[in-house]
N, C-alpha and C positions, 0 to 999 in steps of 0.2 A: 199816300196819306189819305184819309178818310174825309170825303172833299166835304163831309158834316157838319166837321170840326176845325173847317178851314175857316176863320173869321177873315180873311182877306178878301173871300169870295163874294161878288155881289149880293142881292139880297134875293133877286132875280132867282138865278142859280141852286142858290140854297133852299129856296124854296120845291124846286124842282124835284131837288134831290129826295128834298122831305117826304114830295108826295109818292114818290116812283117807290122811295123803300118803305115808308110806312103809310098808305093808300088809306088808313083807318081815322089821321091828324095828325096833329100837336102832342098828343097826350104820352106818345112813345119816350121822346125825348127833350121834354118839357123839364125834365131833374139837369137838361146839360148845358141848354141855352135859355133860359127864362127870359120871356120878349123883352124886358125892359135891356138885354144885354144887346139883343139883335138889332138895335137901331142902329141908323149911317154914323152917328159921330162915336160909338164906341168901336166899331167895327173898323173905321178909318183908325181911331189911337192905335188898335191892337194890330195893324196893318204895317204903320210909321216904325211903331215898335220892334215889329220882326223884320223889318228892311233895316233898321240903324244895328241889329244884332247880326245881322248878317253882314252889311259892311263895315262893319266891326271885326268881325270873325275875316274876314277878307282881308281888310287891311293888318289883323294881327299874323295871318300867315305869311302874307310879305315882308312884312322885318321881320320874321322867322328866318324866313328865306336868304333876305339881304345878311342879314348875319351871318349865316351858314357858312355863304358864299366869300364873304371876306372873311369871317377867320382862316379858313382854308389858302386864301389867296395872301392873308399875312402869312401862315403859315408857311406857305410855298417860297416867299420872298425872304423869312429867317435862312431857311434851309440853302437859298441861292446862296446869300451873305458867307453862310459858312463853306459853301462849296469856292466860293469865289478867295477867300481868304486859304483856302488849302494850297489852290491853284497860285498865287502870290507867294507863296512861301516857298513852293516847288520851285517856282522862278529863279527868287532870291538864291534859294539851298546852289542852283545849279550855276550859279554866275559866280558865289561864293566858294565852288570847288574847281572854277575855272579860274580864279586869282590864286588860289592853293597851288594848280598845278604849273601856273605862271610864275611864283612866288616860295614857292616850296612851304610856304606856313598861311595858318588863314590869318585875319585882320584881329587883333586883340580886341578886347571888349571894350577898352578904351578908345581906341581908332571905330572901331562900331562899323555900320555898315556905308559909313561915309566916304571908306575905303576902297568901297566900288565906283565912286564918282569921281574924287581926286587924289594923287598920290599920296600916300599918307608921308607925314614927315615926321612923325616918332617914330620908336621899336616897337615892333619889329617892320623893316624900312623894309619896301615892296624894289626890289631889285631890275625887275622885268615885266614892272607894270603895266599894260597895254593903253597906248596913245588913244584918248576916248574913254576912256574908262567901263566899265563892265556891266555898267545897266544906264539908260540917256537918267533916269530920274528915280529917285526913292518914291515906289507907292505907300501910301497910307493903307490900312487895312479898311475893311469895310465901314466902321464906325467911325472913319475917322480920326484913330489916333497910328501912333510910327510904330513899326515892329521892332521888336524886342530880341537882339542878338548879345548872346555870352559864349565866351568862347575861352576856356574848352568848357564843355557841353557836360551836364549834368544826368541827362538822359541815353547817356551811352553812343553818344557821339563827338565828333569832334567839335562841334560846334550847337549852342542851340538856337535858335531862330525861330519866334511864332508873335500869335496876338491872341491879346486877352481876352478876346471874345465878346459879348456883346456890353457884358457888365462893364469889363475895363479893370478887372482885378484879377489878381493872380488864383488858378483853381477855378473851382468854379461846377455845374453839371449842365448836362444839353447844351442848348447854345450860350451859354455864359460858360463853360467848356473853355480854358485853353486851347488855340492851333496851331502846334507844332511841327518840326521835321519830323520828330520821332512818330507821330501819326502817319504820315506820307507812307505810303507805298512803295519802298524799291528805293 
């Protein structure tokens, strides 16, 4: 920067400058600072001035930043929700076709997945139930509400089994997405 046009710069300084480049006076560049500009208490305003714009411009690039960073970091943490909700249904899917192959039928939609914790006592009655039953506890999905099993399955399974995703309604796109079996892998 053109330390001429530096009004932060002492008066000392400025002067210096003045004479080193224009050896002749004032008269050079007398159109860019006219004295009455050059005294200490404007030269202080205009000093204050570009310190408070400057940390201003500092503090505006930190909640730039901070932002940045946690959207990213919510982001990260949707994405867990729904990985973690895939992994829970994998669960249930596989405990659910180990009362199948104990049982020879899975648990009707009415019996629900309650069927895995205690004998059910309606039809269709579990014959060879396993003493303990086939998961210690129902998880909740990520948000917080129970998963959603019908049986037989609409999705070209035997069964279907997912959660609603973050909305908590049926459908949905991205993470408000349904998470089903029929997504699971294999």
């Amino acid at each position: 920067m053109n330390a001429s046009r530096n009004p932060c710069l002492p008066k000392i300084a400025f002067q210096r400058q003045r004479r080193r480049w224009h050896a002749g006076g004032r008269s050079h560049y007398a159109h860019y600072y006219p004295r009455s500009s050059l005294d200490y208490s404007t030269r202080r305003t205009s000093c204050i001035i570009y310190l408070i714009l400057g940390a201003l411009a500092i503090v505006f690039a930190l909640f730039a930043l901070r932002f940045a960073v946690e959207n990213r970091a919510l982001a990260a943490a949707r994405r867990m929700r729904v990985t973690d909700a895939q992994k829970e249904v994998q669960k249930l899917s596989a405990a659910l076709d180990h009362y199948a192959q104990d049982n020879f039928t899975y648990p009707s939609t009415k019996q629900g997945l309650e069927a895995l914790l205690a004998r059910p006592s309606t039809s269709p009655y579990a014959p060879n139930w396993k003493p303990g039953g086939y998961v210690k506890r129902l998880p909740l999905d990520p948000w917080g509400r129970p998963y959603q099993y019908f049986e037989p399955g609409v999705h070209g399974s035997a069964f279907d089994l997912f959660s609603l995703g973050a909305d908590g309604k049926p459908g949905g796109h991205g993470i408000d997405a349904d998470i089903g079996n029929w997504d699971s892998p294999g």
